[in-house]
C-alpha positions, 0 to 999 in steps of 0.5 A, a space after each residue: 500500500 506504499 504507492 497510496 501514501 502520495 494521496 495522503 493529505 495532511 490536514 494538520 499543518 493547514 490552514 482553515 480554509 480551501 486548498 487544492 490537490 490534483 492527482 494523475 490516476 493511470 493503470 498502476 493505481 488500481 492495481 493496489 485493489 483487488 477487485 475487477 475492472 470493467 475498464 482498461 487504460 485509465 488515464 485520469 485526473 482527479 482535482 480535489 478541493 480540501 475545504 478545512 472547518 474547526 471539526 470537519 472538512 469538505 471536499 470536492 472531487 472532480 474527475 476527468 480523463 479517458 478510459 477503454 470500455 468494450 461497447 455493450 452493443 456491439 463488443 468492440 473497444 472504444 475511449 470513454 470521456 470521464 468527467 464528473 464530481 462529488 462532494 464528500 463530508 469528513 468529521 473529526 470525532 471521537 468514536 469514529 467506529 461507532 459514528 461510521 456504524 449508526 449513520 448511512 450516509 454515503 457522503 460522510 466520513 468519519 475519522 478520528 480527532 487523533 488523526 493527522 492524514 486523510 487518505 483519498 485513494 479509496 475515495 478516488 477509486 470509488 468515485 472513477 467508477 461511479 463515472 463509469 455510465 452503466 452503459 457503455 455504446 458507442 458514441 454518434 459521430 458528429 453526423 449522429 451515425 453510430 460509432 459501433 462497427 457496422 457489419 456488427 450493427 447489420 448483423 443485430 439488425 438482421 437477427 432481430 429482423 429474423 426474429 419478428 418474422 418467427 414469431 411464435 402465433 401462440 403468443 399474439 392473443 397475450 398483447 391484449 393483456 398488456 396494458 392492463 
């Protein structure tokens, strides 16, 4: 975990009020985690805006940058542009254990009044996939045609053709049924 100290930040030695950081996140970064991915060569930057109160701090993430999905629809890679933001609450209190246990607020964070450092790597990976849209198509060039490969897109089109044409008679008496 030695790679993640550089997303630690030391609250302790700042002053009350907004301060900067900005992180370069590539592929070396998720291998620090174990779970898979849905995504390859994550190019992204992740800007953070450390808002530092008495007893709690708020930050902002704003995430940008590039990354390779495979297209749902028709299975060929392509570059997905990331950009989004999130806002993350974080409190200094004494039992955060217990805090972090009775309260289910995703956008708070509870830390101890001992602690001197923050880490965002956990935070950072989180919200880079909830950047990820839950589908993934390719996107319509600037004539608004799709960016799918076409041999696939006929292909679909074909079959879904074929499958109209067999439908199954014993089915057609239950459209009436649909709207109630």
């Amino acid at each position: 975990m030695k790679p993640l100290r550089d997303f630690d930040i030391a609250f302790v030695g700042l002053k009350p009020g907004a301060h900067s950081f900005q992180y370069e996140v590539d592929e070396s970064f998720f291998e620090n985690f174990e779970e898979p991915r849905e995504f390859t060569n994550c190019k992204a930057t992740v800007n953070v805006t450390f808002d530092k109160k008495s007893s709690f701090f708020l930050l902002k993430f704003e995430i940008g940058g590039t990354m390779t999905v495979t297209c749902d629809r028709c299975g060929e890679p392509f570059e997905l542009q990331l950009w989004d933001d999130f806002n993350q609450v974080v409190k200094l209190v004494d039992n955060p254990e217990e805090m972090t246990e009775s309260e289910e607020d995703p956008e708070v964070t509870y830390i101890s009044r001992t602690e001197s450092h923050f880490n965002v790597a956990n935070l950072i990976y989180e919200f880079i996939h909830l950047s990820i849209p839950m589908q993934h198509i390719h996107p319509a060039d600037a004539e608004g045609k799709s960016g799918c490969n076409p041999k696939v897109i006929e292909m679909l089109e074909k079959m879904n053709q074929q499958a109209k044409e067999n439908d199954n008679p014993i089915w057609k008496g239950l459209d009436k049924f649909k709207d109630n």
